[in-house]
C-alpha positions as CSV (number, residue, x, y, z in Angstrom):
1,X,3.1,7.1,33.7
2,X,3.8,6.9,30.2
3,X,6.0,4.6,28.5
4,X,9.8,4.3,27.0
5,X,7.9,3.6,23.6
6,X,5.1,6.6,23.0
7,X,1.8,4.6,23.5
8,X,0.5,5.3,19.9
9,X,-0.1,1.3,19.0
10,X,-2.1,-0.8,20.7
11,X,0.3,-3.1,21.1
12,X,-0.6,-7.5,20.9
13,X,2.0,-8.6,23.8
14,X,2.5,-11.6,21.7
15,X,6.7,-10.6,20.7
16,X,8.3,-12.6,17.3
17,X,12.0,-13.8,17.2
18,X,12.4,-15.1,13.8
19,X,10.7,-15.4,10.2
20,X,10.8,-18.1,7.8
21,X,8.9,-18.2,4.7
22,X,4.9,-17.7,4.6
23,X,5.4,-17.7,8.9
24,X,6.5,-16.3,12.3
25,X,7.7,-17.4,15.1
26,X,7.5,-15.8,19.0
27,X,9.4,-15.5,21.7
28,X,7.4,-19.1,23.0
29,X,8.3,-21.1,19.9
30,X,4.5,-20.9,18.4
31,X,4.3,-20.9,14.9
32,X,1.9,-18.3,13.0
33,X,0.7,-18.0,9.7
34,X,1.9,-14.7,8.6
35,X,-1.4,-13.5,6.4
36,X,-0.4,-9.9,7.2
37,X,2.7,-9.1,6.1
38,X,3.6,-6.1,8.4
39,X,0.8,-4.1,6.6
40,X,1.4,-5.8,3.0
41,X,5.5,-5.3,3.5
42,X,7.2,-8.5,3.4
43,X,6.0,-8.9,-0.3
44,X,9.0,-11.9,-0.7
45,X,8.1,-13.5,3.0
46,X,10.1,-13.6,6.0
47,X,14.1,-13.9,5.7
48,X,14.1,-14.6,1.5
49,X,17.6,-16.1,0.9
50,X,17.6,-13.2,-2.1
51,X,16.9,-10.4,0.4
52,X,19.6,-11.7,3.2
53,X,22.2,-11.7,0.4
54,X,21.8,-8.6,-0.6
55,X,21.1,-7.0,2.7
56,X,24.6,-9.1,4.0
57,X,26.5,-8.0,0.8
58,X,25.5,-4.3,1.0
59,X,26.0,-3.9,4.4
60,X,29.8,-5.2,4.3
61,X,30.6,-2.5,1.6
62,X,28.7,0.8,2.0
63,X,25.8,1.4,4.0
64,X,25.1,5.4,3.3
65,X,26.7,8.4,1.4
66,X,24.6,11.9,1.2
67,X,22.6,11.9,-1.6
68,X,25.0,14.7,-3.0
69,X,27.0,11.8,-4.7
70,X,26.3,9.0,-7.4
71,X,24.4,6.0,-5.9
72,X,24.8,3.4,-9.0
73,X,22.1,1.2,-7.5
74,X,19.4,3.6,-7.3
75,X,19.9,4.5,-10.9
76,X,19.5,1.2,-11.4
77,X,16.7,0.4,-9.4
78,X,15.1,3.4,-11.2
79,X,16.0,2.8,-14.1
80,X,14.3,-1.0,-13.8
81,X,11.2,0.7,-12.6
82,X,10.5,3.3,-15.2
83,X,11.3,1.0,-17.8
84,X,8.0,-1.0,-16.3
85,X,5.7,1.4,-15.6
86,X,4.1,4.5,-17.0
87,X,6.7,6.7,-14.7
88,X,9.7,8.6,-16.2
89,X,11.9,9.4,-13.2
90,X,11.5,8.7,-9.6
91,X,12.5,10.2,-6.3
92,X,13.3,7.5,-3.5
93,X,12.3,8.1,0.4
94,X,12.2,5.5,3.3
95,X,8.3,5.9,3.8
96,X,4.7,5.7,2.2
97,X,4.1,8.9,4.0
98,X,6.9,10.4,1.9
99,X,6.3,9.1,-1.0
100,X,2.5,10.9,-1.0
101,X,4.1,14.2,0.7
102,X,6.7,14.3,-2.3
103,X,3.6,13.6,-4.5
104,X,1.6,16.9,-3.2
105,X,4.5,19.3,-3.7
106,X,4.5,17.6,-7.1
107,X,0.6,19.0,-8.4
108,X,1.6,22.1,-6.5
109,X,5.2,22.7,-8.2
110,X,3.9,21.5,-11.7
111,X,0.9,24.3,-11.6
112,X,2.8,27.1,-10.0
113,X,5.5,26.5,-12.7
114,X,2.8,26.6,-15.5
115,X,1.6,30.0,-14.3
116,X,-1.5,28.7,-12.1
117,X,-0.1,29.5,-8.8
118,X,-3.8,28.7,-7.4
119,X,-4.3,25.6,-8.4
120,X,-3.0,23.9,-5.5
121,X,-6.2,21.5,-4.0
122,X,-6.3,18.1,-4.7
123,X,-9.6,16.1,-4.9
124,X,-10.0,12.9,-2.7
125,X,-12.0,9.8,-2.0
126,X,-14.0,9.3,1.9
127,X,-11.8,6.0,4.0
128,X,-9.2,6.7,1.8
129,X,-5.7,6.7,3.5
130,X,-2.4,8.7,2.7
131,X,-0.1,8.2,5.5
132,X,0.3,10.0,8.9
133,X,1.7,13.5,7.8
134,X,-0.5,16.5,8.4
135,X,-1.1,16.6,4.7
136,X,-1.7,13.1,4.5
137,X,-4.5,13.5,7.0
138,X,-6.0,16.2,5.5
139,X,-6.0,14.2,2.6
140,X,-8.1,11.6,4.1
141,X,-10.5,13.8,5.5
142,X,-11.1,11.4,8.5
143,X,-12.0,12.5,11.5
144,X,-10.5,9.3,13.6
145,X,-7.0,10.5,11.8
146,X,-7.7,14.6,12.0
147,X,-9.0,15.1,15.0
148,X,-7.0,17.0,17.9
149,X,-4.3,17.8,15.1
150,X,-6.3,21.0,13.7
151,X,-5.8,23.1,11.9
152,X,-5.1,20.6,8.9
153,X,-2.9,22.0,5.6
154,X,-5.8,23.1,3.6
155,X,-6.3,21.9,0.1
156,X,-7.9,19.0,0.0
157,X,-11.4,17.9,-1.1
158,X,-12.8,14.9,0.0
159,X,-15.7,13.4,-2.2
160,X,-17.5,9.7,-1.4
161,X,-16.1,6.9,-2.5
162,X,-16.4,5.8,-6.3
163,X,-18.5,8.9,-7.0
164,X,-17.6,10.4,-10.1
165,X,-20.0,13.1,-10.0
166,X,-19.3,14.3,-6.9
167,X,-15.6,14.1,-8.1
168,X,-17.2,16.4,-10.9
169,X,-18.3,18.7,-8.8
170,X,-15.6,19.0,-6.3
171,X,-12.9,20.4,-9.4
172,X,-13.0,24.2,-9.5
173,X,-10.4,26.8,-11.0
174,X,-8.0,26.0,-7.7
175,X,-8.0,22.2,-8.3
176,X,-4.5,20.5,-9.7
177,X,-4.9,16.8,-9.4
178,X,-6.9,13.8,-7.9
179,X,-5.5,11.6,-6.0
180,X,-6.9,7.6,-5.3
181,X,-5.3,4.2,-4.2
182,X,-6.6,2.0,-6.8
183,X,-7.6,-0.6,-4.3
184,X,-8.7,0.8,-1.0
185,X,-6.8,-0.9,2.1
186,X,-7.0,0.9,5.2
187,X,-10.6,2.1,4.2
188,X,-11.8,-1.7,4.0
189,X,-9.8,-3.5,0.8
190,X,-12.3,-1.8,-1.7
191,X,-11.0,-1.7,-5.1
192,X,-12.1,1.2,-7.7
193,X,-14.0,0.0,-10.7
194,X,-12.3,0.1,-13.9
195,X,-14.2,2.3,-15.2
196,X,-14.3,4.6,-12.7
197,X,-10.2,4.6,-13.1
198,X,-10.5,5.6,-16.9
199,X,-13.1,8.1,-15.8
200,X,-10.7,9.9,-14.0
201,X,-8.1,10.0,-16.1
202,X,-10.3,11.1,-18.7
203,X,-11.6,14.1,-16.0
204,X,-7.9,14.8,-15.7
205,X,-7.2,15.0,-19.3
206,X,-10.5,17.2,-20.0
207,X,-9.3,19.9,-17.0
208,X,-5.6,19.9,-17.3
209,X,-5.1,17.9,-13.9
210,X,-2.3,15.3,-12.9
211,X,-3.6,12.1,-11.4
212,X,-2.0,10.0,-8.6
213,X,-2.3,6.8,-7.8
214,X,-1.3,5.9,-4.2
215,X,0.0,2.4,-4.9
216,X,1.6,2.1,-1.4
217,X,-0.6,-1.0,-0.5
218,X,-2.2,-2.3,-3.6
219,X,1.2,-1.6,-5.8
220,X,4.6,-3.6,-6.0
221,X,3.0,-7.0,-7.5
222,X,0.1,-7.3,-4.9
223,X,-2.5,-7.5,-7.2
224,X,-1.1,-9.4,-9.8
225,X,0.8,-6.8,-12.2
226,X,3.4,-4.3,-10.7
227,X,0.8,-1.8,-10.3
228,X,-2.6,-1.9,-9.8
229,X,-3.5,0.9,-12.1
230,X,-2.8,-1.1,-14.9
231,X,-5.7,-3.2,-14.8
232,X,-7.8,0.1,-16.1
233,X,-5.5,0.4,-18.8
234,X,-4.9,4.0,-18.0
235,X,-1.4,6.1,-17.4
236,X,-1.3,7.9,-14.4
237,X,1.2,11.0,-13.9
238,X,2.3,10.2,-10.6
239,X,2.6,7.2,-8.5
240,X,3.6,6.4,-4.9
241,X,4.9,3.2,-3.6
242,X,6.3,1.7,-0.6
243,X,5.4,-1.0,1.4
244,X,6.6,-4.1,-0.8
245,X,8.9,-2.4,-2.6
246,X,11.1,-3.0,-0.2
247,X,10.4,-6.4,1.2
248,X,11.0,-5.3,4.8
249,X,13.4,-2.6,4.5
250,X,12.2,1.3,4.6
251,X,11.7,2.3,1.4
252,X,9.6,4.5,-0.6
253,X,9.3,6.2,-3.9
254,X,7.8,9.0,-5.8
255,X,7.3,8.3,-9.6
256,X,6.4,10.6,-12.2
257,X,6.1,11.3,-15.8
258,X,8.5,13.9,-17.3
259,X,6.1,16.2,-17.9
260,X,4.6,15.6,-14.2
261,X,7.8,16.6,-12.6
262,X,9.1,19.3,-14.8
263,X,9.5,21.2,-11.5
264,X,11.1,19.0,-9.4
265,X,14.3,20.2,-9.4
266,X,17.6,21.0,-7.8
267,X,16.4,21.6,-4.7
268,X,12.8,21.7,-4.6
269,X,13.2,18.1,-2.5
270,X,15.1,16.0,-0.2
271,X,15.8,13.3,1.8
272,X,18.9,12.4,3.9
273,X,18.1,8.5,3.9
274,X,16.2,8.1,1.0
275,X,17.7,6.2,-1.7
276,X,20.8,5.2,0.2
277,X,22.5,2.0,-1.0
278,X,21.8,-0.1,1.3
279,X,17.9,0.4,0.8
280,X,18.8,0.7,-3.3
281,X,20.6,-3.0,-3.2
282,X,17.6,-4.3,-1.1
283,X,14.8,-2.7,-3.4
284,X,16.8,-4.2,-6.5
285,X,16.7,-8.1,-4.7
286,X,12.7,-7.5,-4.9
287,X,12.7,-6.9,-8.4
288,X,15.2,-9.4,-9.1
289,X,12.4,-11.6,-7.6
290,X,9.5,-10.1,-8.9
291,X,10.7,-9.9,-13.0
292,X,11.1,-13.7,-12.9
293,X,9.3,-14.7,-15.2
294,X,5.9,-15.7,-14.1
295,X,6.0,-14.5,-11.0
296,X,2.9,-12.4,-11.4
297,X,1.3,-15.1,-12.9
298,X,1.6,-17.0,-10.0
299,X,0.7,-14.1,-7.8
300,X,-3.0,-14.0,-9.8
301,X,-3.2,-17.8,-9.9
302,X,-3.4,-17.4,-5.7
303,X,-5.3,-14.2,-5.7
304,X,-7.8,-16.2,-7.9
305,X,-7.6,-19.4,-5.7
306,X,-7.5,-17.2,-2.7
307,X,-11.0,-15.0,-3.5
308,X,-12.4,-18.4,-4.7
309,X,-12.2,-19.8,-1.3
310,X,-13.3,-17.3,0.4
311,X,-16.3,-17.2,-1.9
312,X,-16.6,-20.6,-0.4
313,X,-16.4,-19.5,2.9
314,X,-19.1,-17.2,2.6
315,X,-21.6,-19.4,1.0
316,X,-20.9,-22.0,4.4
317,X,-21.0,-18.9,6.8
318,X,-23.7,-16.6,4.9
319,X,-25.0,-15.5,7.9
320,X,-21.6,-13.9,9.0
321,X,-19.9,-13.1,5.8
322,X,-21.6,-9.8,4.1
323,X,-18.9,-9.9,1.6
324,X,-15.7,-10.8,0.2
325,X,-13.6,-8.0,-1.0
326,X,-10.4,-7.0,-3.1
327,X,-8.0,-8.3,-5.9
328,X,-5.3,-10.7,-6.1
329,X,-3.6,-11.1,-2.4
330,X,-4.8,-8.2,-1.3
331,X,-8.3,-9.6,0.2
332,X,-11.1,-8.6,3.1
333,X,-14.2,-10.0,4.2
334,X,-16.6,-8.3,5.8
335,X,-18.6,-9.7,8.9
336,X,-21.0,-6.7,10.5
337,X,-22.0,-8.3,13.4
338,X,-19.1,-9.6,14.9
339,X,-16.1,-7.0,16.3
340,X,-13.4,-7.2,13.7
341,X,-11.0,-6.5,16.5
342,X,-12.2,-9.4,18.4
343,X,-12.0,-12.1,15.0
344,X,-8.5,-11.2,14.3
345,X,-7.6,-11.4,18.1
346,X,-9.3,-15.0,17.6
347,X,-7.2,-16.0,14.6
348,X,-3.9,-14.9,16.2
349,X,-4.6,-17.3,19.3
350,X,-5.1,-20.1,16.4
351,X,-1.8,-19.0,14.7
352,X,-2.6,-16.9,12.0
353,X,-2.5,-13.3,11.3
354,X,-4.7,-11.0,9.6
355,X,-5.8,-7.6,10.2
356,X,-8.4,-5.0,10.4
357,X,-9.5,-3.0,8.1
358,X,-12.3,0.0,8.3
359,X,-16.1,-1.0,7.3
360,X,-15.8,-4.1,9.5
361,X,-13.6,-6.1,7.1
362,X,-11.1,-9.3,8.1
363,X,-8.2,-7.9,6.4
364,X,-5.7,-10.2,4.5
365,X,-2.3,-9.1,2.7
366,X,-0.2,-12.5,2.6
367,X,3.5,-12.4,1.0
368,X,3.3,-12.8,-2.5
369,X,5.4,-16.1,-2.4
370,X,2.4,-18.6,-1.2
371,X,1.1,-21.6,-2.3
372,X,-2.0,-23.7,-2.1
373,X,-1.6,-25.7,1.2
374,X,-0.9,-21.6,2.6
375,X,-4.6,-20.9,1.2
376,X,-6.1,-23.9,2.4
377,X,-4.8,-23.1,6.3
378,X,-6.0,-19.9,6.3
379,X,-9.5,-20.7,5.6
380,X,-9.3,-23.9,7.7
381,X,-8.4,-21.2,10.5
382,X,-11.6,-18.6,9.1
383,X,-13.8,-21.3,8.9
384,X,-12.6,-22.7,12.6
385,X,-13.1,-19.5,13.8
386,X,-15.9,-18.3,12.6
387,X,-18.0,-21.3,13.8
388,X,-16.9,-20.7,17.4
389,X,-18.3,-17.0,16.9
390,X,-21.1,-18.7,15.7
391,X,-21.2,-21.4,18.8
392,X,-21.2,-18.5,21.2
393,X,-24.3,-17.2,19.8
């Protein structure tokens, strides 16, 4: 008999009743270092004193009006994230998923409008991950996400990772953009070389294609800048976000250049929720947060410290650790020959949470808000449990 909540998650039976900080709390009082972050979401921690203000303060005044009316603080909150990134204008949603689905219309609209009506496929990277849609799948090309859904919306093109001449290759007179997270997650917290980054948009520039960047995970301050495209020192045309933007509360966004949205108008998209005040006032409380100044300095201090232990970690456990992965707080190692599944569910019962990620990697996407002492109990709790792994050998 199936279940009041569709059985689509393997579900942990262990239940949380409150946050506070860089931890969790269940239903039987344990404590549990949050190293997780709902899937990189709670980019300010658990119950911020900035968030619960504004969420309180919102919520007493005006919680949604159609989107048919002014909405001062998402012209705010848009205005504060074009003015730091390479976007222009921005369309708001309540999901990642959204974000990348806005996104594909975009390429489409942009080369239907300039007379290429058949340009229309977008080029891809293998583990990649865009959401759940039907186009998102597609996108991903994975057969774990595709299969029993068929047939997938065509127009997509899935080439293996960091292969730029396969990417080469793959663009033909019906291709419109590429589209890449600058730092893997899903696919096993595998970031894309700097050069390959400029390579693309070089590609791009050379064929007349827009370039997205699905910053979802790896955007909003998690790898030390606001996005993680800048480290290339490259512009992208579009750019998706979620996840941390909203530091717990649904919200995603679709941002674009001028010239990358030229088509995206009266009502070529929509969203009944997306960019309601209540989400609006939340999203600004992040970047009140995040535009203090040396926040992201802090944020690469840990990712430093935090990559520099695990480093350490390696070197003591060698024969488990292949590899450690990723940049700033968004880290991963990889240990082959031990079930990810069954690490993490080892490191929960010790009272810390991590994740998987694919190619066998110990996934790690902490708040942005930790300190040392946070570092040093994680890896006391990696190092703890991968010597029992070890014991049982």
């Amino acid at each position: 008999m199936i279940t009041p909540l569709m059985p689509t998650y393997a579900r942990n039976p262990i239940a949380f009743e409150r946050g506070e900080g860089m931890y969790l709390f269940d239903t039987e009082g344990k404590k549990y270092l949050d190293f997780y972050s709902g899937i990189g979401v709670m980019s300010m921690g658990h119950s911020h004193p900035t968030m619960v203000k504004a969420l309180q303060e919102q919520g007493a005044k005006l919680w949604h009006t159609a989107n048919g009316f002014t909405i001062p603080e998402g012209e705010r909150l848009a205005t504060r994230l074009t003015d730091a990134c390479a976007a222009d204008t921005i369309f708001f949603g309540n999901s990642g998923a959204e974000a990348i689905e806005c996104a594909i219309k975009m390429v489409r609209k942009y080369h239907h409008d300039k007379g290429d009506k058949g340009r229309y496929r977008i080029v891809t990277m293998a583990s990649a991950f865009h959401g759940r849609t039907l186009a998102g799948i597609a996108a991903a090309g994975q057969e774990k996400l595709t299969k029993g859904f068929e047939p997938l919306p065509d127009g997509f093109d899935v080439v293996p990772f960091n292969d730029l001449e396969a990417v080469k290759a793959a663009i033909g007179p019906n291709t419109g953009g590429i589209m890449v997270e600058p730092v893997q997650g899903e696919g096993g917290i595998r970031p894309i070389p700097v050069e390959t980054m400029q390579a693309l948009r070089a590609i791009c520039d050379e064929n007349g294609l827009l370039l997205v960047v699905d910053e979802i995970q790896c955007g909003m301050g998690r790898t030390g800048k606001l996005f993680a495209y800048e480290w290339s020192g490259i512009e992208p045309d579009i750019i998706t976000a979620a996840k941390g933007i909203g530091g717990g509360f649904p919200l995603g966004a679709c941002m674009a250049t001028e010239e990358a949205a030229s088509g995206m108008v009266v009502g070529t998209h929509g969203s009944t929720y997306g960019g309601n005040p209540l989400a609006m006032a939340v999203g600004n409380a992040v970047l009140d947060e995040m535009f203090k100044p040396s926040f992201f300095d802090h944020v690469i201090e840990m990712g430093d410290m935090l990559h520099g232990r695990l480093a350490a970690l390696q070197q003591r456990h060698s024969d488990m650790i292949s590899e450690v992965r990723g940049k700033g707080l968004m880290a991963g190692i990889r240990v082959p020959d031990i079930p990810t599944r069954d690490i993490v569910g080892d490191l929960i019962g010790r009272g810390m949470i991590p994740a998987v990620a694919g190619d066998m990697v110990v996934r790690m996407l902490p708040p942005l808000i930790l300190d040392e002492s946070h570092i040093e109990e994680a890896i006391n709790h990696l190092d703890a449990s991968l010597t029992a792994f070890r014991d049982k050998k």
